[in-house]
C-alpha positions as a printed Julia matrix, in Angstrom:
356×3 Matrix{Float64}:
 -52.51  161.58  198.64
 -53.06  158.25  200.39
 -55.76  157.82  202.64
 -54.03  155.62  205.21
 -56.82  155.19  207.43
 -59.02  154.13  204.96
 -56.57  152.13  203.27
 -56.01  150.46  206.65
 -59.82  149.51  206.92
 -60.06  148.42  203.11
 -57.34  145.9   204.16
 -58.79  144.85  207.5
 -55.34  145.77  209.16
 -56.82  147.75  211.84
 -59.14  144.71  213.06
 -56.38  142.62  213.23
 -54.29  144.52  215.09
 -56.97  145.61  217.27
 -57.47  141.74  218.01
 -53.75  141.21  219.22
 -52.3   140.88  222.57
 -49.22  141.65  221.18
 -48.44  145.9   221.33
 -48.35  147.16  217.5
 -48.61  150.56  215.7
 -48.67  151.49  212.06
 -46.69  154.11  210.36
 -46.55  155.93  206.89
 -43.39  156.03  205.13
 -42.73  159.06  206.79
 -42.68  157.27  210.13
 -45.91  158.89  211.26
 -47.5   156.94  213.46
 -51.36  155.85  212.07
 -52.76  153.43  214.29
 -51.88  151.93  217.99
 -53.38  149.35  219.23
 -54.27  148.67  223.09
 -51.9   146.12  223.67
 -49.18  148.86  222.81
 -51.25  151.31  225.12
 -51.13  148.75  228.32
 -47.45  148.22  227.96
 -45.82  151.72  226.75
 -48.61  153.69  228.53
 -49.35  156.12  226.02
 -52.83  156.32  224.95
 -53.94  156.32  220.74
 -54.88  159.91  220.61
 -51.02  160.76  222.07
 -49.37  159.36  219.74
 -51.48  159.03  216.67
 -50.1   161.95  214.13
 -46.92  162.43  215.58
 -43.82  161.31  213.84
 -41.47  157.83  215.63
 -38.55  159.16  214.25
 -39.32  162.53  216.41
 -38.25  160.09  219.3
 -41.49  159.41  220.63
 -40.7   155.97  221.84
 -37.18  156.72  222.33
 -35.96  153.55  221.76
 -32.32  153.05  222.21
 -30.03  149.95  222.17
 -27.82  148.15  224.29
 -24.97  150.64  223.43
 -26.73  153.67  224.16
 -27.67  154.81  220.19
 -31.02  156.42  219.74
 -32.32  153.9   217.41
 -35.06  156.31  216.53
 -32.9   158.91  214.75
 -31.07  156.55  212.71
 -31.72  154.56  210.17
 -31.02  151.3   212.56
 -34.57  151.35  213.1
 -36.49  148.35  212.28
 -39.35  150.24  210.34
 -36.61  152.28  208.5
 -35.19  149.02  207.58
 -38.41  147.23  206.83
 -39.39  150.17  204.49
 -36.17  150.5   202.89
 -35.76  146.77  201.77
 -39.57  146.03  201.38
 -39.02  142.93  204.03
 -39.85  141.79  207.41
 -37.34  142.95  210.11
 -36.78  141.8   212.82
 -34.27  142.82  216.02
 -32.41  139.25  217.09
 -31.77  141.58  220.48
 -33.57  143.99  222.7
 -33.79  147.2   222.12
 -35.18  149.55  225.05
 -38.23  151.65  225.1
 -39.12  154.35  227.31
 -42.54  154.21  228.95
 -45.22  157.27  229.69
 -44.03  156.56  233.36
 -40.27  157.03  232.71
 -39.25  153.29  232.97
 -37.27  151.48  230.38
 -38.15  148.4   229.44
 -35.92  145.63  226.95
 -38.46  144.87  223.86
 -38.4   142.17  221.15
 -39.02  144.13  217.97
 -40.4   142.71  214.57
 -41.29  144.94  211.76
 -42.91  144.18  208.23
 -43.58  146.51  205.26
 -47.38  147.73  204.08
 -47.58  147.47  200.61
 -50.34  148.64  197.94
 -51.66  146.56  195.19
 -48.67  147.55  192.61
 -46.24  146.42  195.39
 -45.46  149.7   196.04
 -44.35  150.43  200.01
 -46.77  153.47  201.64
 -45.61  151.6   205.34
 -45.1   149.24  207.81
 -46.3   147.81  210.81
 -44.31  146.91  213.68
 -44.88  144.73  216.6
 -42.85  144.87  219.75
 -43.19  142.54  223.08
 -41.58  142.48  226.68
 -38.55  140.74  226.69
 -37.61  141.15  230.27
 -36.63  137.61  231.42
 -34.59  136.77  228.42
 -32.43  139.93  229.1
 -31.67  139.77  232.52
 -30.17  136.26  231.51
 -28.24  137.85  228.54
 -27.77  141.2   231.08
 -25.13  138.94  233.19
 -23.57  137.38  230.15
 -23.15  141.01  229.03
 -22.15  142.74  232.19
 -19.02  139.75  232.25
 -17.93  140.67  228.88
 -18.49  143.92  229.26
 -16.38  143.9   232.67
 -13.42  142.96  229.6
 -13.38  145.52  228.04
 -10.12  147.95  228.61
 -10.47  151.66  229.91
  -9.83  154.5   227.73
  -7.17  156.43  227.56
  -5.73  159.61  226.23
  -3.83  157.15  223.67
  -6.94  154.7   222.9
 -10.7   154.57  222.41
 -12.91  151.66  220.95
 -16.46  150.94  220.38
 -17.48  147.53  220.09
 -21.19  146.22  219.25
 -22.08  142.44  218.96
 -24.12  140.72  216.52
 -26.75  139.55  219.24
 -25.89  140.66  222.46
 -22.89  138.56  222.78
 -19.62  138.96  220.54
 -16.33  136.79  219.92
 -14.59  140.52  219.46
 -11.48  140.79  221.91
 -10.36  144.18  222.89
  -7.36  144.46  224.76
  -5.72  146.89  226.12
  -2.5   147.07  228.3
  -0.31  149.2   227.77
   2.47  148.9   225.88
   0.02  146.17  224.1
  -3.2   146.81  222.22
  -4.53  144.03  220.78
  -7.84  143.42  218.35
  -8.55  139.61  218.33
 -11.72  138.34  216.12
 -12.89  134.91  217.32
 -14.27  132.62  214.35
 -18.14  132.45  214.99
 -19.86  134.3   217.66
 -22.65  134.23  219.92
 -22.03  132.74  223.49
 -19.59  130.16  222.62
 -17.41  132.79  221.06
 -17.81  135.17  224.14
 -16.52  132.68  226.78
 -13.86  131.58  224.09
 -12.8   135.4   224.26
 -12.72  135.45  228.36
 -10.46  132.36  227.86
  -7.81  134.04  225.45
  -7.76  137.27  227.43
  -7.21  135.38  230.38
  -4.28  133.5   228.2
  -3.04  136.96  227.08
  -2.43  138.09  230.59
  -0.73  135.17  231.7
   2.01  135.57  228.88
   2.48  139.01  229.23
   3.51  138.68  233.1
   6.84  138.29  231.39
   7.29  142.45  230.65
  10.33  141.16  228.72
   8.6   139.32  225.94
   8.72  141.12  221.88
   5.9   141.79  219.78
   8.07  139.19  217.24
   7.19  136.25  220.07
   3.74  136.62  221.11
   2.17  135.62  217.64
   4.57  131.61  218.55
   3.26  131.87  221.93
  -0.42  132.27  221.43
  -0.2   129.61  218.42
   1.65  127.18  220.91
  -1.68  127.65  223.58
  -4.39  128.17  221.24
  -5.01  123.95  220.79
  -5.85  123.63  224.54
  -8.46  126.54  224.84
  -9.83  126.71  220.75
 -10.87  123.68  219.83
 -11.79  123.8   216.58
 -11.59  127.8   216.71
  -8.94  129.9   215.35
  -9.01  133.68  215.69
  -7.46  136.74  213.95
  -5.51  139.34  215.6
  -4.04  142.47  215.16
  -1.18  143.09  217.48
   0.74  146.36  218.66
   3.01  147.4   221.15
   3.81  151.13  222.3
   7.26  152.09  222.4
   7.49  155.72  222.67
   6.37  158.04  220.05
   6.24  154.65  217.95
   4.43  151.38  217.35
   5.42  147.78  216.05
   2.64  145.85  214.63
   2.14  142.29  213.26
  -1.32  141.03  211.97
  -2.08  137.2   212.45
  -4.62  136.92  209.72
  -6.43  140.28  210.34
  -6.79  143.2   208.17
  -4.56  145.64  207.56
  -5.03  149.15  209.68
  -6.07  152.54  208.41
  -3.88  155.6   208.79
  -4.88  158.94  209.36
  -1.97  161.7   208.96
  -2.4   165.15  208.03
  -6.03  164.88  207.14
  -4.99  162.09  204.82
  -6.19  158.65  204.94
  -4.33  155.47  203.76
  -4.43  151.76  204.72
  -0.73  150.71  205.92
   0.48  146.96  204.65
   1.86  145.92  208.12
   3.81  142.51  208.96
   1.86  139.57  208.89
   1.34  135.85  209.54
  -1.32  133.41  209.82
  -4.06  133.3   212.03
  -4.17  131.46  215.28
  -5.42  128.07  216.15
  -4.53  126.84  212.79
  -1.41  125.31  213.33
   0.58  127.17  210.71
   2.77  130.05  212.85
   6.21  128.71  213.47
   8.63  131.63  212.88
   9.53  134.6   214.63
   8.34  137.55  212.01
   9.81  141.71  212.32
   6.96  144.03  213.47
   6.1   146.88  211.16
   7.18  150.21  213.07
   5.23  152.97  212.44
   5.79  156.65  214.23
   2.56  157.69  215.66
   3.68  161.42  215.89
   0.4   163.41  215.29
  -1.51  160.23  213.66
  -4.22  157.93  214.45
  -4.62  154.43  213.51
  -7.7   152.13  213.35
  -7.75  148.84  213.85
 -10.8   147.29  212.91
 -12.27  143.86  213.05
 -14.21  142.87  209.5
 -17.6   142.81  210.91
 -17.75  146.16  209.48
 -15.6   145.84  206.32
 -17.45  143.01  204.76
 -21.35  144.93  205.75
 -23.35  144.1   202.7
 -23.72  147.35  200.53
 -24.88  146.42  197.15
 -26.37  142.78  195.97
 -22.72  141.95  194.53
 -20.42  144.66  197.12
 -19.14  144.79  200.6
 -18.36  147.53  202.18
 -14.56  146.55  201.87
 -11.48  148.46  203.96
 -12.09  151.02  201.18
 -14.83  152.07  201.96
 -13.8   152.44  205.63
 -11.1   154.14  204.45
 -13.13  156.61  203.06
 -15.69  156.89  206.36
 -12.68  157.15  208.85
 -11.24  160.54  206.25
 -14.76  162.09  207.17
 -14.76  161.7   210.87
 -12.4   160.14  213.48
 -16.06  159.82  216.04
 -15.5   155.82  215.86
 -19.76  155.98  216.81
 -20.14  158.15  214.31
 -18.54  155.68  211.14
 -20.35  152.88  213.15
 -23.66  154.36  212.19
 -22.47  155.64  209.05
 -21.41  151.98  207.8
 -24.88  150.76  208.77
 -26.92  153.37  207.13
 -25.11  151.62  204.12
 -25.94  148.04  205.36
 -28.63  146.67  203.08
 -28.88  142.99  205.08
 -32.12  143.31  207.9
 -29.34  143.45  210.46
 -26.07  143.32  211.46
 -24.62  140.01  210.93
 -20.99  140.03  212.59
 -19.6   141.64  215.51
 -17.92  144.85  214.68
 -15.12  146.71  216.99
 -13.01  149.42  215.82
 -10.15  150.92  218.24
  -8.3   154.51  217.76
  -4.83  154.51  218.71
  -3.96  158.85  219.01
   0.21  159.65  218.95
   0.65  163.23  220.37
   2.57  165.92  219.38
């Protein structure tokens, strides 16, 4: 049995952490918190004695992120992270931490493993500071895309969760057309790219005439005056009736679910967009939606690093979307599998239900 408090005064941690102005705590692999230091006191509000013994993964600190996950009960968690892949960790975003008073607060979080003299992990430390001013400037870049994003239906649902904040991920939604557009790049050059192609995408579709086979011409004909040196993937469908017609510029193929069974679906396709290369008309794939579900999927989450040498390919999402149709739910899932320190591409995944 490891005495961690010794261990952490053998090793001087303890003075050095009581000498920071920056809050920290120490945990056991466990997640049990060992040591917290005043600066962590001042800011979250909770004394040592509170919180000393008691486990972070209990939700303690109820952290959560931008998206509303309890960071805490996953294994998104920077210490979980840091522990798990014996490196420093740290959160290129805010997450948000609830104080002793009730107020949450946006925090910069950095995490890095404690290790014995064999190398062996027994913990990790973690060090977390106010990062109020930098969100509320990322807050109204957010609340813009954010204000993007379609509504919900009875037909479709979506999550989508950006690399840092800000994503190049397009979700659109209007029905007959559902669209999933991934913008090369991301970050806040990819985000206003995206308000400029949904703005596009609206503009075309005034004409209520237009076919599924003509929008993939269109977009190519526009994308040199808004892209630059950008080119995006897309995924296009259009509702007609118990049906859909899809064509994929460049994007990967969707996932069927039918009678509890699972398959990806090789649907029409061309190249992606911005490139220069789409100059043909090209037949839709038609698929009856009667008592299915589709996924389209952008390949933030496909290509999540699983293994030194594997991804987690369309596969393996295959595989997560037979388990559970909770898009949330193979979100977390496909990130308990991650093995980079975070998540390194946007990732959006949208449900399209037929009915009986």
């Amino acid at each position: 049995m490891i005495n961690f408090k010794k261990l952490l005064e053998e090793y001087k941690i303890m003075d050095w952490l009581k000498s920071l102005d920056i809050p920290a705590y120490v945990v056991d692999t466990n997640r049990n918190i060992q040591f917290w230091n005043k600066a962590a006191e001042k800011l979250i509000g909770y004394g040592m004695e509170e919180v000393v013994g008691r486990s972070c993964s209990n939700n303690i600190l109820k952290h959560i992120d931008r998206n509303g996950i309890v960071v805490c009960r996953t294994d998104l968690c920077p210490l979980v992270m840091s522990i798990k892949n014996k490196k420093y960790f740290r959160v290129p975003f805010a997450v948000y931490s609830l104080t002793k008073q009730g107020n949450r607060i946006p925090v910069s979080v950095y995490a890095m493993p404690l290790k014995d003299d064999n190398g062996n992990v027994i913990g990790a430390i973690e060090m977390f500071e106010d990062a109020s001013i930098a969100d509320r400037e990322l807050s109204k870049a957010f609340e813009i895309q954010q204000a993007l994003l379609p509504k919900e239906d009875d037909t479709v649902e979506f999550v989508y969760y950006p690399s840092n904040v800000l994503g190049g991920d397009l979700i659109y939604y209007k029905k007959p057309w559902i669209m999933l557009i991934d913008i090369s790049g991301h970050g806040l050059a990819a985000a206003l790219l995206s308000t400029s192609i949904k703005l596009l995408i609206d503009s075309i579709l005034e004409d209520d005439k237009l076919s599924i086979s003509e929008l993939p011409i269109i977009l190519e004909k526009h994308a040199e005056q808004i892209c630059e040196q950008n080119y995006f993937s897309a995924i296009i469908g259009k509702l007609e009736g118990t049906k859909i017609k899809i064509i994929s510029c460049g994007h990967p193929d969707p996932i069927i679910f039918d009678n509890n069974k699972t398959k990806i679906i090789e649907v029409s396709r061309t190249f992606p967009v911005g490139m220069g290369l789409i100059n043909s008309k090209i037949d839709p794939t038609i698929i009856d939606l009667k008592n299915k579900k589709i996924l389209f999927y952008s390949d933030g989450i496909t290509e999540l690093k699983i293994s030194k040498k594997d991804m987690l390919t369309s596969k393996g999402l295959e595989k997560l979307f037979s388990n559970t149709q909770d898009l949330k739910k193979i979100y977390e899932e496909a990130m308990k599998k991650n093995i980079d320190i975070y998540q390194k591409d946007d990732i959006s995944m949208v449900l399209i239900k037929g009915h009986k």
